[in-house]
C-alpha positions as CSV (number, residue, x, y, z in Angstrom):
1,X,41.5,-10.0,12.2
2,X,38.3,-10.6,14.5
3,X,37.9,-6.9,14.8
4,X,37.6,-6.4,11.3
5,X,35.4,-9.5,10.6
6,X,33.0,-8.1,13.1
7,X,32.9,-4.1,12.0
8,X,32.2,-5.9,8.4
9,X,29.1,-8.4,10.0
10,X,27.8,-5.2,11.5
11,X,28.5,-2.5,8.6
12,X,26.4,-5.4,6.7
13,X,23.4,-5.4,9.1
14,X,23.3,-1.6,9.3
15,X,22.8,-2.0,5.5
16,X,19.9,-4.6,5.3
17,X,18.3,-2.8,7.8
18,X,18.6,0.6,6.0
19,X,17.5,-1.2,2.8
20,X,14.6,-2.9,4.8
21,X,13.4,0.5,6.5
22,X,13.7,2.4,2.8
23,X,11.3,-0.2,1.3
24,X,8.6,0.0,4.2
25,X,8.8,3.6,3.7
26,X,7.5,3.2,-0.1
27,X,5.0,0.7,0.8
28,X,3.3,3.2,3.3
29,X,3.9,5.9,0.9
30,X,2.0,3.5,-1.8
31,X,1.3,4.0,-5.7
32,X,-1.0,6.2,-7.0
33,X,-3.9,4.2,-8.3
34,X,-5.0,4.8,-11.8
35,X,-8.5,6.6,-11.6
36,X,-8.6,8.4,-15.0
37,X,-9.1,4.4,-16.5
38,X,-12.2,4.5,-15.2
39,X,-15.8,6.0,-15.2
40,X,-16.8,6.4,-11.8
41,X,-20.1,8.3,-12.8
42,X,-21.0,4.8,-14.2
43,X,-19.9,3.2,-11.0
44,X,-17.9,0.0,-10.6
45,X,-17.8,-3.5,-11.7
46,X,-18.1,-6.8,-9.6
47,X,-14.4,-8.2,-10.3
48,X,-12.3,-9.1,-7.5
49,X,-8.8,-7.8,-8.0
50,X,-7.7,-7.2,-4.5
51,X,-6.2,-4.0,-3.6
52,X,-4.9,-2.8,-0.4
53,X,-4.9,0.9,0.4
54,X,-2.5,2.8,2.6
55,X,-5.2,3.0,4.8
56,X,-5.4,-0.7,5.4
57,X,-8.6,-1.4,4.1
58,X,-8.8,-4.1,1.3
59,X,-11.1,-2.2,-1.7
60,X,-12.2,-5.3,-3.9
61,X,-10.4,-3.4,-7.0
62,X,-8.7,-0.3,-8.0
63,X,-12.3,1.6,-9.2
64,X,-13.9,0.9,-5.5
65,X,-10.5,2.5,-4.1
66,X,-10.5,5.6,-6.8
67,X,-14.1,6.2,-5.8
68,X,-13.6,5.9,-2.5
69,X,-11.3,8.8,-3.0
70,X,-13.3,10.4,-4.6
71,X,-17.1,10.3,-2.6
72,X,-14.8,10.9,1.1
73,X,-11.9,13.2,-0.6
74,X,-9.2,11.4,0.4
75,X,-5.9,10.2,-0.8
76,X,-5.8,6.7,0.0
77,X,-3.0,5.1,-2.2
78,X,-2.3,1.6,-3.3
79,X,0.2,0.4,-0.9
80,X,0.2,-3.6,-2.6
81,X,-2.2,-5.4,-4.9
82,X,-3.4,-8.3,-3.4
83,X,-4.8,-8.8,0.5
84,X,-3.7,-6.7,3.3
85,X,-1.0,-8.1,5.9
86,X,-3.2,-6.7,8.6
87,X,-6.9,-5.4,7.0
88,X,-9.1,-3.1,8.8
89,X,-13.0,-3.0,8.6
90,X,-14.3,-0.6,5.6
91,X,-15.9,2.3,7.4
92,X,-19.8,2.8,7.5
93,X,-21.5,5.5,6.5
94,X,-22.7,5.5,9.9
């Protein structure tokens, strides 16, 4: 009876863990932001609506990450909305 209750506590962990390493996975893999709602010939506006890019750097909204994209022709994805567990400096043009 012990040896079953512990193969089941374990078969259990093995699947949270699966389950956790899956949804890491899609948050590196991120969503694609949506860049055809916005003009970025006209540039973008002031608002602060975090977004956090795969890349780890916080873009103040979804425009400044879709013309990000855009000006270094990258593919930076949205990986949450919101701040960045660990944010990185924005690269200078320098």
């Amino acid at each position: 009876m012990k040896v079953a209750g512990v193969f089941l506590l374990l078969s259990l962990a093995l699947c949270f863990y699966q389950g956790n390493a899956e949804m890491d996975a899609a948050a590196f893999r991120g969503t694609e932001p949506s860049c055809d709602n916005f003009n970025l010939r006209r540039g973008c506006t002031r608002e602060f609506e975090p977004i956090c890019g795969t890349d780890d750097i916080l873009y103040s909204n979804e425009c400044l990450l879709c013309l990000h994209n855009l000006q270094r022709s990258s593919h930076v994805r949205i990986k949450n909305r919101g701040m960045c567990r660990t944010p990185r400096a924005y690269p200078t043009g320098n």
